[in-house]
N, C-alpha and C positions, 0 to 999 in steps of 0.2 A: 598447811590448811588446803588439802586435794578437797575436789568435789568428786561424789560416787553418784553420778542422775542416775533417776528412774523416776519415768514422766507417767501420769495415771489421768482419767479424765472421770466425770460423772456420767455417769451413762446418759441422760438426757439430753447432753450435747450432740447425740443422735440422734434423738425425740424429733416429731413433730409440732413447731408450736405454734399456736393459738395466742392471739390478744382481745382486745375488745371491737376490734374492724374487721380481722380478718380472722372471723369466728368459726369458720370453715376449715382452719388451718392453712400452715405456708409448704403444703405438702401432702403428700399420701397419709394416713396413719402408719404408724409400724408398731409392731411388737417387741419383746422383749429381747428375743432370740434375732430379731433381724435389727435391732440396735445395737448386739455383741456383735454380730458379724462386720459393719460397720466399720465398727470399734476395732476390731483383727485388721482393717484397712489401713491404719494410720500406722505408718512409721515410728520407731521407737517406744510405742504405747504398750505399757505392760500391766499395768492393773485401770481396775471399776470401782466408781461407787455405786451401788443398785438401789435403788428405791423398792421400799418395802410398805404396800402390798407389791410383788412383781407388776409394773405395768402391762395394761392391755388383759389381763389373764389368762386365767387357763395355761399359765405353763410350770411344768412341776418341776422344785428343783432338780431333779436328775438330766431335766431337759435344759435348763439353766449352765448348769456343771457341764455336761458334754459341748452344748454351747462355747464358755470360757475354753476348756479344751483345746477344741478343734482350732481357736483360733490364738491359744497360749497366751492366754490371760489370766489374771487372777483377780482376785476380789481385795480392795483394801477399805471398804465400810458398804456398812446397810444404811439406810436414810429412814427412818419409817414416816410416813407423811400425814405427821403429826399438824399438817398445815389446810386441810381441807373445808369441806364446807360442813361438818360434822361438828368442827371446832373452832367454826367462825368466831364463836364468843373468847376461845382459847384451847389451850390443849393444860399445861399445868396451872391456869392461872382462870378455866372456866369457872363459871358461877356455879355451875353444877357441879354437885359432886360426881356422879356417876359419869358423866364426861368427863372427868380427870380419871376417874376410876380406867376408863376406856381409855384415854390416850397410855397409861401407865401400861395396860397389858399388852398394847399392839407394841411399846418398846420394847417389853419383854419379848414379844413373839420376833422384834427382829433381831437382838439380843440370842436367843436360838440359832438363826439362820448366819448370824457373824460366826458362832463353833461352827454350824454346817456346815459354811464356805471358805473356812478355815480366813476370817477377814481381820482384819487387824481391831477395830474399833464400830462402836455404833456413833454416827453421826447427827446429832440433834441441831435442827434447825425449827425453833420454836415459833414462828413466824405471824401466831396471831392471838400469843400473848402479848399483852398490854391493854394500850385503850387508843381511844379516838377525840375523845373531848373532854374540855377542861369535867370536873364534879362529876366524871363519870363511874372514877372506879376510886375505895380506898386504899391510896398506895402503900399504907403499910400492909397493907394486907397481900395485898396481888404482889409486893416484891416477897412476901411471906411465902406467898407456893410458889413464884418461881421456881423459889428457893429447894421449897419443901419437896416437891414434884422428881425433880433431879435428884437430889438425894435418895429418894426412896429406888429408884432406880439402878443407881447407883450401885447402891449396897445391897439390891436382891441380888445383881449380877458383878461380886467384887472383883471375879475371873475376868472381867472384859474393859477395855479403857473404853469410855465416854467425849465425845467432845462436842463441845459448845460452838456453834457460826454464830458469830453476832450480828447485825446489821440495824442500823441507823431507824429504815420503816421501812414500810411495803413487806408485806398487807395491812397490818396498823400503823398507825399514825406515830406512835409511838410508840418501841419493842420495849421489851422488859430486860431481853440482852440488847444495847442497841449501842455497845463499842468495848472497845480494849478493856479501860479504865471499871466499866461496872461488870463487864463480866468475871473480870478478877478478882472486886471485891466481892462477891457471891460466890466463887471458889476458893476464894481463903477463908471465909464462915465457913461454907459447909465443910471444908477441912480433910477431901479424902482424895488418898493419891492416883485415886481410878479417872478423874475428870480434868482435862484440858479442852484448851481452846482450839478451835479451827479458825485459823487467819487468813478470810480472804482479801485478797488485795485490792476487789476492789470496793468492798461494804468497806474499808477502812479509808479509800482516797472519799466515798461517797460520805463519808461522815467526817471529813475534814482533818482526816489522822493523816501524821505519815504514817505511812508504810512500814517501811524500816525501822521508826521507833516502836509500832506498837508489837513489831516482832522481837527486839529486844525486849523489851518491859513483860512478854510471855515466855521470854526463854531465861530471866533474870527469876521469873518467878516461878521456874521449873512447868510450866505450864502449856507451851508451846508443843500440840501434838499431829498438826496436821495443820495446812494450808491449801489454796486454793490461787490461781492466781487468773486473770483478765483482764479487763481494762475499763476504762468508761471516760466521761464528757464529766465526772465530780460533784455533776448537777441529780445523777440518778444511778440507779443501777443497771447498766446496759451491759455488763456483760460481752464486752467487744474483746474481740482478739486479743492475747497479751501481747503488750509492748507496741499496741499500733498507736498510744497516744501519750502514754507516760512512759519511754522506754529509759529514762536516767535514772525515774523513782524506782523501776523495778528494777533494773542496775543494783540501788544501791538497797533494797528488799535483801536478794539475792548475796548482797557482798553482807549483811548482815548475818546472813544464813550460814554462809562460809565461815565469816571469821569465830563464828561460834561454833564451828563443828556439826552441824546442823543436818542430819541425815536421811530427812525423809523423802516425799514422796514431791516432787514437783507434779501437781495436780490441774488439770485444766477445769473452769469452772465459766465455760463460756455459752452461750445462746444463740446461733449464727441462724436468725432468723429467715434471713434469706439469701444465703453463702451455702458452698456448696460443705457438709460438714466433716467432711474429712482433708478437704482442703483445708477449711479452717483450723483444723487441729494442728496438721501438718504447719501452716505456715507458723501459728503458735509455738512449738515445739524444737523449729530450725529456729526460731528468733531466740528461744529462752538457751540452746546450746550455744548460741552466738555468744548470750551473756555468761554464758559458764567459760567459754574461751576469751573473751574480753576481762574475765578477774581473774585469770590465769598469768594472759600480760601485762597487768593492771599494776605500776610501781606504789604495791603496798607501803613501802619505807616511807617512802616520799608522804604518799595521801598522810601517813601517819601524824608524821612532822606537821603537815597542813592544817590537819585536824587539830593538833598540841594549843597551835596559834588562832584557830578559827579562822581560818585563811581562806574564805571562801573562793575563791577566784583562780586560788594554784591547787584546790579540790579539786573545785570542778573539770578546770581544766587535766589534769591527771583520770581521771573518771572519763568524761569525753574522749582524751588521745588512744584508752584502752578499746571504748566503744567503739568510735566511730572512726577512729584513726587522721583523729587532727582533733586541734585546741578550741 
């Protein structure tokens, strides 16, 4: 069970961001094309996820494309941002029809640009479906388009894999994907083999998951098609560095990933508000190789045994001596 990395990030972790204080931004603006350049700066970084509309505008994909280029990357999802203020009410789960209509055709248009950029998958992050108070909405219904919404997507574009970020809340109070367990059950209703999950690590520590199980339980149910990983405080989504704060849980993420065969994309899905962001990628990326050579020397026999017995203690310890080079 070798590992084959290849580390990718979201383009935004170049972005300038914005919160409710410091509305002004933690920085200059930048563009599209000066966020792939960026992104060409970090060590071992080989693919993007792009957000579709292109941020900033005005720049055409040919300008995009010579962009990845120059600086030998590639594209592995569109995002469309299906999360705006257009679709504060929801994107498949608005009251309106004609705003579902609208969120449906911007997937499609990004849907286009994943053949264009020759990208692996379109990534949906439905972020303000649901609701906010109790008697607000009824939930057979809204779990009905969820439902409905995704499918119909789905199956315009069968050519293309789809994948599902769950997370807990923010921007609703409560999502309509909002963990492992329900986003799976809405992909085994809808029933179709274009659609998988995106498991990030840390919408899963933020909602009380492990980690490692609920990437088992999507790779048990063939469903596991991209992941994300960062870190957080478990209280929220902060998007901190991977492994600056849960480095055993992502250990054993990771060793879950492996022992399955697991060959995708180690993705970075972080927010380095006010860190410099190619440092942070960097330091991210030397942490997550460390973990790839830590289950290299890692006495899988042993753990095995430990595990047989639920041996917590000669687990961990066996996990630790790989990591960190003592018990």
């Amino acid at each position: 069970m070798s590992s084959n990395l290849k580390f990718g990030a979201g383009i935004w972790h170049f972005a300038t961001y914005v919160d409710r204080y410091a509305t002004d931004g933690y920085g200059p603006k930048r563009s599209l094309l000066e966020m792939i350049d960026l992104a060409g700066q970090v060590d071992d970084l080989s693919v993007v996820d792009i957000n579709y509309p292109f941020p900033g505008g005005n720049v055409s994909v040919a300008e995009v494309k010579a962009a990845l280029a120059k600086n030998n990357l590639s594209v592995i999802g569109i995002t469309p941002e299906i999360y705006t203020r257009q679709f504060s009410k929801g994107a498949f789960t608005n009251p309106d029809p004609e705003i579902r209509k609208l969120a449906e055709h911007l997937i499609n248009e990004a849907a286009e640009m994943v053949r264009e950029l020759g990208a692996e998958y379109v990534k949906l992050w439905p972020g303000q479906d649901g609701w906010d108070y109790p008697f607000q909405v009824d939930h057979h219904e809204l779990w009905h388009l969820s439902m409905e919404g995704l499918t119909n997507v789905a199956k315009k574009n069968a050519d293309l894999k789809f994948v599902v970020e769950y997370k807990p809340r923010e921007p609703r109070n409560h999502m309509s994907y909002d963990s492992m367990t329900r986003t799976l059950l809405a992909l085994e209703k809808i029933n179709l083999p274009n659609i998988g999950v995106l498991l990030d690590f840390g919408h899963a520590l933020y909602g009380g998951e492990s980690p490692a199980d609920s990437a088992q339980l999507a790779i048990d149910y063939g469903r596991l098609f991209g992941m994300d990983v960062n870190d957080n405080l478990r209280n929220w989504d902060d998007d901190m560095i991977a492994g600056s704060v849960h480095p055993i849980e992502l250990m054993e993420f990771f060793y879950v990933l492996r022992k399955n065969n697991w060959q995708g994309v180690w993705q970075l899905d972080q927010f380095p508000f006010r860190e410099d962001c190619v440092a942070a990628a960097n330091s991210a990326i030397s942490f997550l190789k460390h973990i790839d050579t830590a289950l290299d020397r890692m006495d899988w026999e042993a753990l095995k045994n430990a595990q047989k017995k639920q041996d917590a203690v000669t687990a961990l310890n066996v996990a630790r001596e790989a990591l960190f080079g003592f018990k």
